[in-house]
ZAPA-471616 format. One record per residue: residue in one letter; x, y, z of N, C-alpha, C in turn. Coordinates in nm, 4 decimals. Layout:
   rest       n_px       n_py       n_pz      ca_px      ca_py      ca_pz       c_px       c_py       c_pz
      A          X          Y          Z          X          Y          Z          X          Y          Z
...
This chain:
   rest       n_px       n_py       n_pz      ca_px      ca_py      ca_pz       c_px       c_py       c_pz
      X    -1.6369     1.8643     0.5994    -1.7511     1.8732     0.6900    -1.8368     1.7486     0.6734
      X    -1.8940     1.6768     0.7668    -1.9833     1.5626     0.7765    -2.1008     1.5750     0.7198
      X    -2.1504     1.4919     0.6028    -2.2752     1.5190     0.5457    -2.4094     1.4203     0.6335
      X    -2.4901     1.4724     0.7118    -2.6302     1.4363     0.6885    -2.7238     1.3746     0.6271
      X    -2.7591     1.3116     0.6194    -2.9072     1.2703     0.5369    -3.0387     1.2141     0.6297
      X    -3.1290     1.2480     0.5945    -3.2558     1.1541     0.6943    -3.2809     1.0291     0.6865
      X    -3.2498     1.0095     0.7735    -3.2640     0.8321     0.8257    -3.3660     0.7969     0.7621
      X    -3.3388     0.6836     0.6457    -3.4148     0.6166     0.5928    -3.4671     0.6681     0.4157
      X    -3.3829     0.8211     0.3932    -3.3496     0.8612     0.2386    -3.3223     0.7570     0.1624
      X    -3.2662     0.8064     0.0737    -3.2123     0.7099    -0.0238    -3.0898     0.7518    -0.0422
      X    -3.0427     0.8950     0.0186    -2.8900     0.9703     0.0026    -2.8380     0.8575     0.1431
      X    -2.9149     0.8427     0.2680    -2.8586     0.8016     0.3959    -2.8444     0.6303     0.3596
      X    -2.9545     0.5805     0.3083    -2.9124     0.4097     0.2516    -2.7941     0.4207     0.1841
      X    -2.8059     0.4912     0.0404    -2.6594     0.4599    -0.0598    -2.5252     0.5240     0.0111
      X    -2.5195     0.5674     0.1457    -2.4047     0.6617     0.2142    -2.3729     0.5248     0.2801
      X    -2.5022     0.4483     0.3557    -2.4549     0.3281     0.4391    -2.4110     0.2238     0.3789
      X    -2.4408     0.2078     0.2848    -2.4433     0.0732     0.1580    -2.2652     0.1228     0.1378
      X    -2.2316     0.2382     0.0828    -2.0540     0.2332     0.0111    -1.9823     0.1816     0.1709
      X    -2.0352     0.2764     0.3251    -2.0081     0.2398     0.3971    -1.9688     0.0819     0.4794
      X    -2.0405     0.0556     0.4676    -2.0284    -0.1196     0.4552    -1.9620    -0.1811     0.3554
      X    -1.9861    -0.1997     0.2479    -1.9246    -0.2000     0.1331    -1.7301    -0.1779     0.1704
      X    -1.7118    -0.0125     0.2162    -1.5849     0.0184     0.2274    -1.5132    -0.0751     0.3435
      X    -1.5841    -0.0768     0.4225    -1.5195    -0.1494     0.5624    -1.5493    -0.3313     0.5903
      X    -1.6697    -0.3623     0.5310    -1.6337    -0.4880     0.5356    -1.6210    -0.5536     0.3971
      X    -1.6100    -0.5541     0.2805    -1.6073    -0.5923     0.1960    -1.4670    -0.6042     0.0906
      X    -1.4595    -0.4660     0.1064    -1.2872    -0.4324     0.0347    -1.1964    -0.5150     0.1191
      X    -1.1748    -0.4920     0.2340    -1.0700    -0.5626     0.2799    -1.0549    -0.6882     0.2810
      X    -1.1468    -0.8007     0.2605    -1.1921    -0.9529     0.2975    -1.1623    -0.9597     0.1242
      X    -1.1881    -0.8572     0.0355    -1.1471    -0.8679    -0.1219    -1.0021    -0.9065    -0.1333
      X    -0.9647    -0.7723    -0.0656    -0.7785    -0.7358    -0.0960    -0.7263    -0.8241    -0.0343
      X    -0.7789    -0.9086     0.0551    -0.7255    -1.0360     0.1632    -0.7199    -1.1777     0.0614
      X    -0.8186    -1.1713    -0.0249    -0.8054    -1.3292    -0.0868    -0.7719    -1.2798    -0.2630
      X    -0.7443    -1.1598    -0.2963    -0.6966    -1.1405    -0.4681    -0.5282    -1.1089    -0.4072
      X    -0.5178    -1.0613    -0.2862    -0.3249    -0.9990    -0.2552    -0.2958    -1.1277    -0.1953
      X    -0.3935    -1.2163    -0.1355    -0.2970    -1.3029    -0.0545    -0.3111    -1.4222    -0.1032
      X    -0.2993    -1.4461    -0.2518    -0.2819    -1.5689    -0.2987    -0.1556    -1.6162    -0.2633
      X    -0.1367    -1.7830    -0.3108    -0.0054    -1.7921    -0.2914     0.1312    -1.7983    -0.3697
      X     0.0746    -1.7165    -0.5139     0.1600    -1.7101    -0.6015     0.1917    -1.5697    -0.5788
      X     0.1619    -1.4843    -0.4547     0.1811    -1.3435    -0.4075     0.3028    -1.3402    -0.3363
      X     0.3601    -1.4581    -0.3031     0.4591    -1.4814    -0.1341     0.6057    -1.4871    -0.2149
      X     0.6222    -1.4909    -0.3217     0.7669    -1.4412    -0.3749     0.7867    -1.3004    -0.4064
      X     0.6751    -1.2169    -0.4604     0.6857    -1.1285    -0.4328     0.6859    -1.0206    -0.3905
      X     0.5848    -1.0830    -0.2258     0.6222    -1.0245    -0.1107     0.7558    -1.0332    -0.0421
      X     0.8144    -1.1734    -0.0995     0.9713    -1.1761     0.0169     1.0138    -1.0827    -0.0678
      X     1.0597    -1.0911    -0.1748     1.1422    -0.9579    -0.2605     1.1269    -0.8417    -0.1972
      X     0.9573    -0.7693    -0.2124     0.9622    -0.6779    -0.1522     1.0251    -0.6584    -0.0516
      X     1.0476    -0.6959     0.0768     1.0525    -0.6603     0.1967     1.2173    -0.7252     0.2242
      X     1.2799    -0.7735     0.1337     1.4184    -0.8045     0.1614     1.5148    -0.7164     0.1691
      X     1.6098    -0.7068     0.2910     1.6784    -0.5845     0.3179     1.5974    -0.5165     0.3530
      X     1.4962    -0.4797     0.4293     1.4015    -0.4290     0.5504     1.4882    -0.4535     0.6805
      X     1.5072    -0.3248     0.7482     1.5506    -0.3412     0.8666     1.5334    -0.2023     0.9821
      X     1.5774    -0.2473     1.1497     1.5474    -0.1741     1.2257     1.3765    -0.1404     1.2693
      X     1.3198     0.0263     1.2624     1.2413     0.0878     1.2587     1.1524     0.0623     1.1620
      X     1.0382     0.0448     1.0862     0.9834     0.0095     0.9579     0.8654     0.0492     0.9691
      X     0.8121     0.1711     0.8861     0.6866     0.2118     0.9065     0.6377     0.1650     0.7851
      X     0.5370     0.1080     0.7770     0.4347     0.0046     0.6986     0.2984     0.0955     0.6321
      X     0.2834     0.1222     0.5157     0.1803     0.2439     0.5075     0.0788     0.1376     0.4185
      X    -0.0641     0.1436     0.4651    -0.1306     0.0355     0.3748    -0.0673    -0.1206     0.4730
      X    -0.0907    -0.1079     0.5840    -0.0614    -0.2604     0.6851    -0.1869    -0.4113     0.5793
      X    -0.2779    -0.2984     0.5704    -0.4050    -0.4041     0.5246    -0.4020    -0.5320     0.6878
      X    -0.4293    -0.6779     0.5932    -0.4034    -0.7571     0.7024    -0.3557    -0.8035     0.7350
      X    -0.1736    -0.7566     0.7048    -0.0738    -0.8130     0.7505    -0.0436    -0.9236     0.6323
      X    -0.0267    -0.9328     0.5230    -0.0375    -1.0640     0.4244     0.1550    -1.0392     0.4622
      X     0.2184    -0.8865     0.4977     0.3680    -0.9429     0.4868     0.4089    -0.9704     0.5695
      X     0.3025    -0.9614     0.6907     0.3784    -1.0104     0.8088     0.4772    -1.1285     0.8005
      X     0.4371    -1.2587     0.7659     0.5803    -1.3721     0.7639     0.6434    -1.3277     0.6566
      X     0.6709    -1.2524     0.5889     0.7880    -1.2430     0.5380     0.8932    -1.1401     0.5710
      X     0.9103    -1.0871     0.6526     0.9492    -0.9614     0.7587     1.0941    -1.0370     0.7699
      X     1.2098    -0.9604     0.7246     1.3493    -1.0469     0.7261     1.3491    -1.0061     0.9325
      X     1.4295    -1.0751     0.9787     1.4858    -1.0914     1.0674     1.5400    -0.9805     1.1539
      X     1.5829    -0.8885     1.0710     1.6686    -0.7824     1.1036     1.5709    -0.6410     1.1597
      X     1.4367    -0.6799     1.0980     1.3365    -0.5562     1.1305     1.2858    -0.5942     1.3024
      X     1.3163    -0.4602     1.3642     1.3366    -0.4792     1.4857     1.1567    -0.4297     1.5335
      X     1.0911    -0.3753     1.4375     0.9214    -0.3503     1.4712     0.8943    -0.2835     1.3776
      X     0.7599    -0.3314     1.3410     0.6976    -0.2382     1.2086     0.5890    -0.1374     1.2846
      X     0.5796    -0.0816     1.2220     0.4730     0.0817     1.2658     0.4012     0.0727     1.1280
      X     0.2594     0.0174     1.2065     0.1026     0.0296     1.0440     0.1064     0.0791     1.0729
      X     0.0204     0.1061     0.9820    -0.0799     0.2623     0.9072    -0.1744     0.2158     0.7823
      X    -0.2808     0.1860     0.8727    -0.3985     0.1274     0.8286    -0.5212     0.1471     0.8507
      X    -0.6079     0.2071     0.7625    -0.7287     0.2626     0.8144    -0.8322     0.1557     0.8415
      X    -0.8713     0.0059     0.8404    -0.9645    -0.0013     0.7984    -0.9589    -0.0997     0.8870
      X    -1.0575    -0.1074     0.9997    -1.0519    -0.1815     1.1545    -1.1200    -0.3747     1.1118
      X    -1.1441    -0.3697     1.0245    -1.1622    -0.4976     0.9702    -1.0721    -0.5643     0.9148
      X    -0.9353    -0.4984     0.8356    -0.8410    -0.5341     0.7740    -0.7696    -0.5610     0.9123
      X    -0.7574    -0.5173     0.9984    -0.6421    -0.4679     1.1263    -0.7155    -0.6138     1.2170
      X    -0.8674    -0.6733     1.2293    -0.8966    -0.7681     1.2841    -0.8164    -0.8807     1.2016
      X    -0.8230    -0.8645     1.0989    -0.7992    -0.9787     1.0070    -0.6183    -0.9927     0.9653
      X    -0.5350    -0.8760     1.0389    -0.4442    -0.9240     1.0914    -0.3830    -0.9790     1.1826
      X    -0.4536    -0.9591     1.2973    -0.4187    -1.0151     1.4776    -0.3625    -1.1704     1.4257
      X    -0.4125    -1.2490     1.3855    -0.3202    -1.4246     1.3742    -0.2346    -1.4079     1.3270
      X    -0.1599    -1.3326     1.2259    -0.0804    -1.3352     1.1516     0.0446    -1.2449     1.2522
      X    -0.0340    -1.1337     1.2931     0.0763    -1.0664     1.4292     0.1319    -1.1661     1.5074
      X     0.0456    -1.2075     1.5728     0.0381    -1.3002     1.7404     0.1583    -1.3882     1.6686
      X     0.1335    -1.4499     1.5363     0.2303    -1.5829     1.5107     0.3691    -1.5189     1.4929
      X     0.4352    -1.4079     1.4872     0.5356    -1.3175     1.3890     0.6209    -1.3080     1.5443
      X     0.7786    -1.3284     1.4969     0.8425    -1.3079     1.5734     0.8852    -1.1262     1.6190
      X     0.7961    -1.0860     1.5114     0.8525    -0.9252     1.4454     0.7456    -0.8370     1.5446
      X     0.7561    -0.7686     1.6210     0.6391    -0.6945     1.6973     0.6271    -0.5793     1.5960
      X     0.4739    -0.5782     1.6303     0.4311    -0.5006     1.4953     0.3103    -0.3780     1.6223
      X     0.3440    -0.2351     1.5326     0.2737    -0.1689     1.6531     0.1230    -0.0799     1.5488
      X     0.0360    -0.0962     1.5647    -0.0661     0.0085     1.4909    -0.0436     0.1902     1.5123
      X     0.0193     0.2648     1.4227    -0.0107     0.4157     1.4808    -0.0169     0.5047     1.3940
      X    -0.1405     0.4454     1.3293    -0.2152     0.5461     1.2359    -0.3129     0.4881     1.1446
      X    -0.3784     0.5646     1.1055    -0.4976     0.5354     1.0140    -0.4744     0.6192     0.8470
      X    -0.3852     0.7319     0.8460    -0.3754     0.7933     0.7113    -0.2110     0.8122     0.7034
      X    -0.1738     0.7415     0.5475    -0.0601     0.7447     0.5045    -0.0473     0.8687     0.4970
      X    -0.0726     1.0121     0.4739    -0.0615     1.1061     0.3957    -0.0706     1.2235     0.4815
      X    -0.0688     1.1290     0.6522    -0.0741     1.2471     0.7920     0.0085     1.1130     0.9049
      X     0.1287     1.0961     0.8768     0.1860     0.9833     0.9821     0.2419     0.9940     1.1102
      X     0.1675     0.9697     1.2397     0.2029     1.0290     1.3578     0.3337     0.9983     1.4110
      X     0.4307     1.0063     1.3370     0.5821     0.9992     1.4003     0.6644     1.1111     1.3845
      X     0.7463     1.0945     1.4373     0.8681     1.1851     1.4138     0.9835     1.1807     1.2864
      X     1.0292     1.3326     1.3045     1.1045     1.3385     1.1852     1.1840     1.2355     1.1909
      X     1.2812     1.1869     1.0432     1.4135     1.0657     1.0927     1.3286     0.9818     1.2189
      X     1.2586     0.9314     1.2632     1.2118     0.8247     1.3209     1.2260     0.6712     1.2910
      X     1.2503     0.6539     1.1702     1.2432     0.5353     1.0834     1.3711     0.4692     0.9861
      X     1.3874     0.3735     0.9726     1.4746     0.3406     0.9255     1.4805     0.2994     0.7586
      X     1.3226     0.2353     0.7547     1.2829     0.1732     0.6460     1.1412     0.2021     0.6531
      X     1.1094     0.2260     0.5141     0.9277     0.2295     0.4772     0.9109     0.1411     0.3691
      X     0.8261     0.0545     0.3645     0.7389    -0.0130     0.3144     0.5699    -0.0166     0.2515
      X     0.5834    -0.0197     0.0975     0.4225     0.0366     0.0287     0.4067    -0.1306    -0.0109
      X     0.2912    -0.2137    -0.0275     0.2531    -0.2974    -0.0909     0.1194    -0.2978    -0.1711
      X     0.0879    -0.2298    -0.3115    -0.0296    -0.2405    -0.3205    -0.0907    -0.1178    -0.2880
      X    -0.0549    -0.0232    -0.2619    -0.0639     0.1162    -0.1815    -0.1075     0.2568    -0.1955
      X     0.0416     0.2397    -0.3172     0.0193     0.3871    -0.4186    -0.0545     0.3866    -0.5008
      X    -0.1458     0.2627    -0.4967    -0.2121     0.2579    -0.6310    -0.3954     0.3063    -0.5892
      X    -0.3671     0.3207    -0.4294    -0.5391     0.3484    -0.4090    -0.4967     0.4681    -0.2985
      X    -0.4090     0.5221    -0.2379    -0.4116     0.6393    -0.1190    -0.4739     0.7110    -0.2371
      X    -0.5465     0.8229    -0.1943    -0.6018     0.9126    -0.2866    -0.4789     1.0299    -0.3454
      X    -0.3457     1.0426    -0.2474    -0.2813     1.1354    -0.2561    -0.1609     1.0809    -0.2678
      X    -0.0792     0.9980    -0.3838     0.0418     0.9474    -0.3428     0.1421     1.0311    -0.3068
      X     0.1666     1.1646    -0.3761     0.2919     1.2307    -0.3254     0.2830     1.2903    -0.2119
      X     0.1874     1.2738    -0.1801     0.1994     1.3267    -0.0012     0.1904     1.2453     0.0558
      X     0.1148     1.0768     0.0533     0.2130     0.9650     0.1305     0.3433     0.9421     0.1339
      X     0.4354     0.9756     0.0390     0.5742     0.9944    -0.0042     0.6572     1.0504    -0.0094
      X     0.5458     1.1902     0.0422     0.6264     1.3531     0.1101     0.6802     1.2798     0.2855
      X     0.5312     1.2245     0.3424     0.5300     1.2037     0.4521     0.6471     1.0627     0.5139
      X     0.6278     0.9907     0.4867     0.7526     0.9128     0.4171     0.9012     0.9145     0.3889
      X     0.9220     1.0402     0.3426     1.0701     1.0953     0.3276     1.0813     1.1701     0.4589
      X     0.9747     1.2212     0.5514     1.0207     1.3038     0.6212     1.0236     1.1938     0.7765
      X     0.9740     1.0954     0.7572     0.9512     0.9773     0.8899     1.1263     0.9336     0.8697
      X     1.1622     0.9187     0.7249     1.2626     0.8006     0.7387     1.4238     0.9194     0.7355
      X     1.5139     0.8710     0.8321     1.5895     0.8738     0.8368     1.7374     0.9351     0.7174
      X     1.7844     1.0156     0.7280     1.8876     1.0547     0.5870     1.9515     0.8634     0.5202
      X     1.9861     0.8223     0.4258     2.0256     0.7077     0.3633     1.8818     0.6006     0.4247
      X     1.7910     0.6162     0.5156     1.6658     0.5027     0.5018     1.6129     0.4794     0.3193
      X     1.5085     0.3612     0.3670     1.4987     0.3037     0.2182     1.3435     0.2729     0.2201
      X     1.3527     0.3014     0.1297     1.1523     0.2808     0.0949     1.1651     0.1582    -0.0140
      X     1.0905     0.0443     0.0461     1.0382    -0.0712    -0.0512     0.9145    -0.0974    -0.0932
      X     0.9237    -0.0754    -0.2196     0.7691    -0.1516    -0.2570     0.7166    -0.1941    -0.3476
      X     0.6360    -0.2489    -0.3482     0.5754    -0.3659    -0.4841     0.4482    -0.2801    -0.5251
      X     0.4201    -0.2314    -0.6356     0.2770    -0.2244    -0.6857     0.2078    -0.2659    -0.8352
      X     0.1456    -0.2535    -0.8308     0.0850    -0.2360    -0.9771     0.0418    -0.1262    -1.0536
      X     0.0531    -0.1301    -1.1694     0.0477     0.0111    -1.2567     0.0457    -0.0074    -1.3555
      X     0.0773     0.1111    -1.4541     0.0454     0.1918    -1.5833     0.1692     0.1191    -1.6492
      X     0.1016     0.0046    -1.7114     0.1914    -0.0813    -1.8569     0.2720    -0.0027    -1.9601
      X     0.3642    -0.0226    -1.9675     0.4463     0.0649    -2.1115     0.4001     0.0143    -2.2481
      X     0.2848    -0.0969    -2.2526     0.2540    -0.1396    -2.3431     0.1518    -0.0700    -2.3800
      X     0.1510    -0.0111    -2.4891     0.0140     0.0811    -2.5874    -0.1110     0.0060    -2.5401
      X    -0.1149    -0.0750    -2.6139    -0.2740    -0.1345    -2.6344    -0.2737    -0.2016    -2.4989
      X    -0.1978    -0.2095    -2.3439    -0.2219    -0.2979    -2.2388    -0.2733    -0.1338    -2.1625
      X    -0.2321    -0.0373    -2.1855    -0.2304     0.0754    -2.1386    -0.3621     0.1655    -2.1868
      X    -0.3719     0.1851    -2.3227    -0.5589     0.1859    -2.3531    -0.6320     0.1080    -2.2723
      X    -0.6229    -0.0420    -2.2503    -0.7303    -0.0939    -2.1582    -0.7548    -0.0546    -2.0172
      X    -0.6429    -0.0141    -1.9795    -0.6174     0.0127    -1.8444    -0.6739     0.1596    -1.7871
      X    -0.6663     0.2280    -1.9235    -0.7421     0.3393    -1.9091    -0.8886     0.3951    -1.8951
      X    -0.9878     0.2515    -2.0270    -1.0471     0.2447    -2.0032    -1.1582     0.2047    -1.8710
      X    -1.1144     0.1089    -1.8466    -1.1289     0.0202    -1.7244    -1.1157     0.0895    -1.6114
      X    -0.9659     0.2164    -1.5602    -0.9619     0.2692    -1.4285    -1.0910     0.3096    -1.3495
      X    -1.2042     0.3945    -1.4491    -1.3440     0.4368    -1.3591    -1.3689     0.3254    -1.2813
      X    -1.3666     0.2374    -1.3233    -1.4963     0.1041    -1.2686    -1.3662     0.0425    -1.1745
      X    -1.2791     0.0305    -1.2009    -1.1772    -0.0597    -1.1380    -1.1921     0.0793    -0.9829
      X    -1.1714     0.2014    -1.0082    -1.1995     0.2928    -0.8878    -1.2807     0.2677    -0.7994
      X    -1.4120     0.2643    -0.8569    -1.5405     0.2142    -0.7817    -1.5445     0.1077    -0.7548
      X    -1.5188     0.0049    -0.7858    -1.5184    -0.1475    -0.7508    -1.4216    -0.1557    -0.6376
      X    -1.3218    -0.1411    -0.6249    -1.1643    -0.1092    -0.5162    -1.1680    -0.0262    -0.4744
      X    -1.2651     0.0588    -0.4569    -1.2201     0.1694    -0.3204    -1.1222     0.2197    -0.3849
      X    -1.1085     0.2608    -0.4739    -0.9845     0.3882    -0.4966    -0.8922     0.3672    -0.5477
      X    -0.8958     0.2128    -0.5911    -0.7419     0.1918    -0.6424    -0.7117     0.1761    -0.8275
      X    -0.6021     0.2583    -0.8594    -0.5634     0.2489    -0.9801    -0.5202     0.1860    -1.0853
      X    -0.5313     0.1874    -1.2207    -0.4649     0.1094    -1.3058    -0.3518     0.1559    -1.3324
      X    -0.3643     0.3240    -1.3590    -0.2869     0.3820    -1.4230    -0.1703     0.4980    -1.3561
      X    -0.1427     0.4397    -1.2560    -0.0116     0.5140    -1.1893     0.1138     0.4638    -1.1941
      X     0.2186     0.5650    -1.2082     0.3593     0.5213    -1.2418     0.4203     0.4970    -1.1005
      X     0.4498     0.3777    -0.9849     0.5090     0.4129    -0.9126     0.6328     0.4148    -0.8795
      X     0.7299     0.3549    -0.9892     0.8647     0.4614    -0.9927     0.8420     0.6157    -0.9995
      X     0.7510     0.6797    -1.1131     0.8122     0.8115    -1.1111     0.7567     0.8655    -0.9583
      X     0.6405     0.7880    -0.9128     0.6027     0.9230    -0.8049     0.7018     0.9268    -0.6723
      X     0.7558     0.7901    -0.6996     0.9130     0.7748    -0.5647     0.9803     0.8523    -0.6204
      X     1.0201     0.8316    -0.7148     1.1182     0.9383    -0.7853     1.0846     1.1021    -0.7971
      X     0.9934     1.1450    -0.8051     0.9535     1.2430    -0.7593     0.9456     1.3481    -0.6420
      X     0.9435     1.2156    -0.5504     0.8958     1.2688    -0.4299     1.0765     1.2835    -0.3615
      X     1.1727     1.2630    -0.4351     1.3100     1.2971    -0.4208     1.3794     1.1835    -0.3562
      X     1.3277     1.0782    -0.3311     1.3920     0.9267    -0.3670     1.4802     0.8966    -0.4453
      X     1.6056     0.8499    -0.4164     1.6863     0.7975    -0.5173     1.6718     0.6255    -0.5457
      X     1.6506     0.6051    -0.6928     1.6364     0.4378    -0.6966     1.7135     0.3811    -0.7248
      X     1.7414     0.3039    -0.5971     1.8614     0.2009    -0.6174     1.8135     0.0317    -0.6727
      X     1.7068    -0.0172    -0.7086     1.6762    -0.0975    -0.7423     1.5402    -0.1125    -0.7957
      X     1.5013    -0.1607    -0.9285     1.3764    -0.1370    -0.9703     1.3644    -0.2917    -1.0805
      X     1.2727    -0.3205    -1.0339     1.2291    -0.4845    -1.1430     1.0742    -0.4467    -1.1979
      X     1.0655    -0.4591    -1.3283     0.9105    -0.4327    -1.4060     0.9068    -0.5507    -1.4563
      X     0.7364    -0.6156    -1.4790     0.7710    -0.7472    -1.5445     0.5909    -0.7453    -1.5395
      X     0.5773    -0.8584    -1.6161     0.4002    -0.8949    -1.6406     0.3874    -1.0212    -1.5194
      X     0.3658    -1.0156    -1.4214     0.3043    -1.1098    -1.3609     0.1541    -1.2566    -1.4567
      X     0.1580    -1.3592    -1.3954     0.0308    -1.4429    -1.3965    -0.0793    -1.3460    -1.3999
      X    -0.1783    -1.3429    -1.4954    -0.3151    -1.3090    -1.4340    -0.3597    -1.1947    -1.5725
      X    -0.4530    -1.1158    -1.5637    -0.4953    -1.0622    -1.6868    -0.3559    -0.9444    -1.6728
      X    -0.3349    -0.8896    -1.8227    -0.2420    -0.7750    -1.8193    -0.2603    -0.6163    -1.7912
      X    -0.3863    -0.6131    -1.7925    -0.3823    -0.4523    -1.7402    -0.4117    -0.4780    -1.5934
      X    -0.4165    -0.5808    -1.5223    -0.3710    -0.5708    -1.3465    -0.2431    -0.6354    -1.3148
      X    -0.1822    -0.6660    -1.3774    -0.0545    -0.7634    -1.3885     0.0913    -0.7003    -1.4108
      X     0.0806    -0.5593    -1.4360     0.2204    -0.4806    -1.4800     0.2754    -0.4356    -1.3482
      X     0.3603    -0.5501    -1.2804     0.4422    -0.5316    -1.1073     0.5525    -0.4517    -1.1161
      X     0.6056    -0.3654    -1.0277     0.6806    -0.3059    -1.0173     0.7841    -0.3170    -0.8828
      X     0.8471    -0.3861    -0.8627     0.9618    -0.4447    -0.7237     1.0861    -0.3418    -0.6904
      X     1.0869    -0.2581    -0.5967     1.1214    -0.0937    -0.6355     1.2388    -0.1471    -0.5223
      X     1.3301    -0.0814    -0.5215     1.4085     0.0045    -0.3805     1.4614     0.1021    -0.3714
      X     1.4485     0.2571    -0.3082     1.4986     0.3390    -0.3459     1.5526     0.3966    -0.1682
      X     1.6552     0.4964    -0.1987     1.6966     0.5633    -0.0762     1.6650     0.7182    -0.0565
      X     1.6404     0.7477     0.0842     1.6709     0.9017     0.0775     1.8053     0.9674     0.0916
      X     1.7896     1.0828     0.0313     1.9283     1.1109     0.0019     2.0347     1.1504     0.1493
      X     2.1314     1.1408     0.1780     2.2201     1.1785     0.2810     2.1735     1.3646     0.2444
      X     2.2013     1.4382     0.3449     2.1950     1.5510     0.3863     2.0859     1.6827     0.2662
């Protein structure tokens, strides 16, 4: 239900303040910390062997648009955040790949069953509030043998990289809009009844409790 406050509270300022905050700020963030250019190898990874149908959950602003192999015949976002979605249009317009917007929540995706060929997470599972039901929804878009690719960051197997990470998740929540230190996103593909056919873990450049990448490919099962 929609909460209220009187114009000019201090509940209706700090409601407008995260508001702003959520819509213009996060995304213009996730645009210049995801779209460095030591990011573009392992965006091509991600998205290699992508093909046909490709529903895109977490579009943001398109940072994978040029790396979209050849073979993907249109991607389908699913992106809530109309500032991220402005701040993809150049990157569309330039892409040989037609890319279509049709949806705003990973975790309610307006397509059809088997609709899809391939799904794609970048960065994703680590802030939807609900991953196994982006991943419920997901298995049920893509096709029997379709393939879900994706790159994230997560929960270090290293003790003492994994204490920090724990500590840190509150503030790293609030600071990112929602996004995690400490999620496994092999197990929650794997969970969600994904079979993994390809998985790379490794410490990226940069501090180590945001740095533990995960370069996934997994299939849904035939029948």
């Amino acid at each position: 239900m929609p909460r209220f406050f009187p114009i000019g509270s201090r509940r209706a300022v700090a409601s407008g303040l995260v508001g702003v905050y959520r819509e213009q700020v996060v995304p213009r963030m996730v645009e210049w910390m995801c779209g460095a250019a030591g990011m573009d190898r392992w965006r091509s990874q991600a998205v290699d062997g992508l093909s046909g149908r490709v529903v895109e959950i977490g579009f943001g602003s398109g940072l994978n648009v040029p790396h979209y192999p050849p073979d993907v015949d249109v991607v389908l976002a699913v992106e809530p955040s109309a500032t991220a979605r402005r701040l993809a249009e150049r990157r569309i317009r330039e892409s040989s790949v037609r890319v279509e917007h049709v949806g705003l929540d990973g975790q309610e995706i307006p397509l059809d069953d088997s609709s899809c060929d391939s799904a794609l997470f970048t960065f994703t599972l680590c802030t939807v509030s609900d991953p196994a039901q982006a991943l419920h929804e997901v298995r049920r878009v893509l096709r029997p043998g379709g393939s879900v690719h994706f790159l994230e960051h997560g929960l270090s197997p290293d003790p003492g990289v994994a204490k920090w990470q724990r500590r840190i998740d509150p503030f790293q929540r609030r600071l990112a809009d929602g996004c995690h230190l400490t999620r496994d996103s092999p197990a929650l593909v794997e969970r969600a009844g994904f079979v993994m056919r390809r998985s790379e873990q490794l410490y990226v450049r940069g501090p180590k409790p945001w740095s533990w990448f995960t370069i996934g490919v997994a299939v849904k099962p035939a029948g």
